[in-house]
N, C-alpha and C positions, 0 to 999 in steps of 0.2 A: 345875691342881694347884699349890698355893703348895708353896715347897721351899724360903727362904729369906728373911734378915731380915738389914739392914746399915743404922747410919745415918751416914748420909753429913753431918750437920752441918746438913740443912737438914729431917731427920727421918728414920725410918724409911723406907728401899727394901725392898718385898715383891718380891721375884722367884718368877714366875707362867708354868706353862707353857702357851702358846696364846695365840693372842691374843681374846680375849674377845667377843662378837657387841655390834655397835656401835663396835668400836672401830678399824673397818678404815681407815676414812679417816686418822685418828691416826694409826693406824700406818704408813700411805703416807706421810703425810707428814713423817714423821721418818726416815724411807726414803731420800725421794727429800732430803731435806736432807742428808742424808751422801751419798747416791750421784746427785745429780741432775747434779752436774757430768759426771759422766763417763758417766753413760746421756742426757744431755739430747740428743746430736745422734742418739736414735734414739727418744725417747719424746717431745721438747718437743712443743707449749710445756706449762710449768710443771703449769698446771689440769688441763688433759687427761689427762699425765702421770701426776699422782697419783688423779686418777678411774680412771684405766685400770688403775694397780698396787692402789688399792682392791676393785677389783672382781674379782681376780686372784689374791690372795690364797689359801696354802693355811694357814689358819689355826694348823694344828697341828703347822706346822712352823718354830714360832717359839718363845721364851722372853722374856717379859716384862717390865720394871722397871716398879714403880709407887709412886709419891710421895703420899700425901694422895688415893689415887684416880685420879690420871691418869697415864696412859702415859708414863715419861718415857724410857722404852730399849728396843730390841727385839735380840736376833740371831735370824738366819735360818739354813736349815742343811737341806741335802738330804739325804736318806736314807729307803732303799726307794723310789727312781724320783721323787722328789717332792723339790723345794724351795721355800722361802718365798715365790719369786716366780712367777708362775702365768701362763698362755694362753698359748694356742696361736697358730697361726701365722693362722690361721682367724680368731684375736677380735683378733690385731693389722691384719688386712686389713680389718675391719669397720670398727675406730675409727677407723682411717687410711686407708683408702681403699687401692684396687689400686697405685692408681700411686705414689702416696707410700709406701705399705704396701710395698712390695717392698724396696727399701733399706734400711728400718728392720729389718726381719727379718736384713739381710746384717748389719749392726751390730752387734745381739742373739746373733748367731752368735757374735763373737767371745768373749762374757762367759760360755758355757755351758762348764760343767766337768764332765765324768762323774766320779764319786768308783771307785777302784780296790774292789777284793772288798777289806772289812775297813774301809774308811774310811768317816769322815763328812765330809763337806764343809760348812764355815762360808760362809753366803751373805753372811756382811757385819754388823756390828755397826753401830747408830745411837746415839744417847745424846744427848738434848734439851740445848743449850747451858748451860742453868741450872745443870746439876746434872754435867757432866763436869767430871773431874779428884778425884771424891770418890768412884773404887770401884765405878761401875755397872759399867763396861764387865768387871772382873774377875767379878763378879756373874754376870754375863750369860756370859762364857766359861766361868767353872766348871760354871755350871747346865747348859751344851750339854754338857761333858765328862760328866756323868752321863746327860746322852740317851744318849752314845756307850758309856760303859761298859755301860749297860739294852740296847743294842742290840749288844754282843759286838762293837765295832768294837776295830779293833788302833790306829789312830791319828787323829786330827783333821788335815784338810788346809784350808787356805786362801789367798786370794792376797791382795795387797797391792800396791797402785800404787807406781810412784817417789814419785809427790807426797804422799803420807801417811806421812810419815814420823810423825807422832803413834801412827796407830792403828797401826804396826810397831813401835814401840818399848815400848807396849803388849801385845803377842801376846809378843815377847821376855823381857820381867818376867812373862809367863806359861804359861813353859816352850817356847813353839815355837823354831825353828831354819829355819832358810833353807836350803832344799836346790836352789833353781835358779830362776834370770833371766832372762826372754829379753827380749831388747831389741826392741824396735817403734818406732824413732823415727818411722817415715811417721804413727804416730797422735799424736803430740804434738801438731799442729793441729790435727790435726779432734777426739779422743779428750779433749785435757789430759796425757794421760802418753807416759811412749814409753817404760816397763819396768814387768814386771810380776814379784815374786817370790814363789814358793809356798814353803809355811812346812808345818810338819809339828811335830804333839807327839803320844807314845806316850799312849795310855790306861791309865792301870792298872786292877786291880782295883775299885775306887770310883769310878775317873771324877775322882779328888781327888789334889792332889800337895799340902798340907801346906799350902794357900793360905791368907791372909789380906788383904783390903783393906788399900789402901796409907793 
């Protein structure tokens, strides 16, 4: 369902909810380019990776940016038991094997967030290099705020590394608020980070606070 039109300087961004049939690989791949750093030590290497999150995919639990026709931004976002990123425990033993498979699943463990009664949870925003810094990613946040208002949620939760301090200060100019930190430093070697904060914005009635592209 298209729901929006911005342009960003380099043309027209249609924002689009689902991600479209064919365009899953795309979408992995812009996926794991925002979050490969920090899923890599339980999905590497790279290829495998983004075939495995291809194929995984719950299509309709995403919202779209699209430039001239191609993908250039996705957010993901659970809600009703289901988020963007998909298999089970069962199709990560398959791709990976028992013995390597077992580890990666304790990994994978760490990143699973159940959303509270009332919440949405944001899986993570992506935005193609070319075109960040021109208003997708607001795009892309406001359009999940009307998933959430569609779906009687009282507020948007999500988390945020120490080391992206971009995509935080982002969510920030878009209403969210830091409500708690926990420090992990044993994962700054193996992980990339070693804190993680969840951030939280009210819903209103539209799903809209007054927003416009920067």
């Amino acid at each position: 369902m298209e729901r929006d039109t911005a342009d960003t300087g380099a043309g027209p961004v249609t924002v689009w909810r689902g991600i479209p049939e064919g365009a899953e690989r795309r979408a992995a791949e812009l996926y794991w380019d925002a979050f490969g750093r920090k899923l890599g030590p339980a999905l590497n290497p790279p290829d495998k990776a983004v075939s495995f999150l291809a194929a995984h995919l719950n299509a309709d639990r995403a919202v779209c940016a699209f430039l001239d026709g191609r993908l250039v931004g996705l957010a993901g976002y659970q809600l009703g038991g289901r988020a963007l990123t998909g298999g089970s425990a069962a199709a990560v033993l398959r791709a990976y094997g028992h013995l390597r498979g077992l580890h990666r699943l304790l990994l994978l463990a760490l990143f699973e967030r159940q959303p509270a009664p009332g919440q949405l949870v944001m899986d993570g925003i992506a935005v193609d290099a070319g075109v960040r810094g021109r208003g997708v990613g607001s795009l892309l946040i406001e359009e999940v705020a009307a998933v959430a208002a569609e779906g009687d949620c009282r507020e948007i939760r999500l988390d945020v590394i120490d080391t992206n301090p971009r995509a935080r200060a982002l969510y920030e100019r878009r209403g969210f608020t830091a409500v708690r930190t926990e420090h992990m430093p044993w994962l700054r070697g193996l992980m990339g980070f070693g804190a993680v904060t969840t951030m939280h914005r009210p819903v209103g009635a539209n799903g809209r606070r007054g927003w416009s592209t920067p």
